[in-house]
N, C-alpha and C positions, 0 to 999 in steps of 0.2 A: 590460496589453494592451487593457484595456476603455478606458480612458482615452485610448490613440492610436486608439480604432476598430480595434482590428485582430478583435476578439472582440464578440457583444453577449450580454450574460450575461442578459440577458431574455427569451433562447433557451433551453427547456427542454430542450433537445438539446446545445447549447452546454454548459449547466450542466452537466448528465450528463461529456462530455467530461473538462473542467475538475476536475472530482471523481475521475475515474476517472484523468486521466493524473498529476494535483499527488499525488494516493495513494499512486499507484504511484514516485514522484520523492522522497515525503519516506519512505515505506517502507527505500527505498534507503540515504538516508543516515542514519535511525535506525539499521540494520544495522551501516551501517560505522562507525557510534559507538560503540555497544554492543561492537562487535568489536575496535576501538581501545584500547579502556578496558580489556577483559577482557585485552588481550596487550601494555598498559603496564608499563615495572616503575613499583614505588611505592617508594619511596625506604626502604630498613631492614626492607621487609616482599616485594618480588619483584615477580612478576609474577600478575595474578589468576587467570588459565587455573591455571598451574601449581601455586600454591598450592592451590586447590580438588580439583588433583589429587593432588598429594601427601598432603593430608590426609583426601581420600575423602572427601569434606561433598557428593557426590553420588551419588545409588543410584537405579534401578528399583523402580519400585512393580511390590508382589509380581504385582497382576493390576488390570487395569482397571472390574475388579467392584466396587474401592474406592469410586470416586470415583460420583456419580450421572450419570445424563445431564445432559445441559443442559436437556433438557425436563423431567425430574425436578427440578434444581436449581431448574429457575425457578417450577416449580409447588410444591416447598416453603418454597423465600422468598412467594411470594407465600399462601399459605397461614398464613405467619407474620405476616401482615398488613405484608409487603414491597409495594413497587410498582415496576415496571420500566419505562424508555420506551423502547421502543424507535424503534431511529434511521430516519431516515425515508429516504428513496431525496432524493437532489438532482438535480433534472433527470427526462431522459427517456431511455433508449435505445430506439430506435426500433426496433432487433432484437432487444432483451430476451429474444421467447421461438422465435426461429430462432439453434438452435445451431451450424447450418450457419456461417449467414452472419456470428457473432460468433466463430468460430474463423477465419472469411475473415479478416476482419479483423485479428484477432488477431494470426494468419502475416503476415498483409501489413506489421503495422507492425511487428513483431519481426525482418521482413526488412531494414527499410529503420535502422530502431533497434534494433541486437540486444540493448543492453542500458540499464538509467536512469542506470548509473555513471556514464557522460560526460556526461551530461546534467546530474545532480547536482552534479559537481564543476565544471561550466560557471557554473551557480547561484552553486555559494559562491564563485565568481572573479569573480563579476562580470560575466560572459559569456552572457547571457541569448539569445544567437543560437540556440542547439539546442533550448532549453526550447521558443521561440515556434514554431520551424519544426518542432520535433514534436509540442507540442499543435496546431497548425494543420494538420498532418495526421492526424491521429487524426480530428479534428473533422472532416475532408475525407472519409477512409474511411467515418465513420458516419454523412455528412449523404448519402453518393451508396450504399450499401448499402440503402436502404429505400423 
């Protein structure tokens, strides 16, 4: 899209966009991969959901007092002479800290795209017409919101 001009990714704003809707678009079809895979049969050995179920190879942890926080977690990796980078923000949202006007938004484009499946499945066909025209509006939302 930056190559027909249709996007200028030298827009901090832009960037932002781009990050937040391609996230939310390969989120999608991570999901239905992992979800794919897990309710395959496998040839001589079933199907993975049900094998895990049958054989119980999953349980509840007794209490979540086990596990540290993540603030704990990262303060005793780092403590063990650990170093962490954390990941940096791409872009800009320009309403970052009005939660008002990023649920506006939010609703508005959930209204008009209720969901990434079609959009996703547009992707891997080769149908990139819904991807452009709802990162373009996303982009459109949060360039006239601020």
């Amino acid at each position: 899209m930056a190559n027909d001009e249709l996007i200028n990714m030298d827009d901090d704003i832009t960037k932002f966009c781009v990050s937040w809707f391609v996230s939310r678009v390969a989120d999608t079809g991570i999901k239905q991969v992992i979800d794919g895979w897990n309710n395959h049969p496998i040839p001589g050995k079933g199907i993975p959901n049900e094998r895990m179920q049958a054989n119980n190879k999953a349980c509840l942890l007794p209490t979540q007092d086990l596990l540290p926080s993540k603030e704990q977690a990262v303060a005793l990796y780092e403590s063990e002479g650990g170093n962490i980078t954390l990941p940096e923000l791409f872009g800009v949202d320009p309403i970052y800290e009005n939660p008002q006007l990023k649920k506006l938004r939010f609703d508005s484009f959930v209204a008009a795209y209720p969901n990434f499946s079609t959009i996703f499945h547009g992707v891997v066909n080769g149908e990139s017409y819904l991807f452009k025209e709802g990162l373009q509006y996303f982009i459109s939302l949060t360039t006239n919101q601020h």
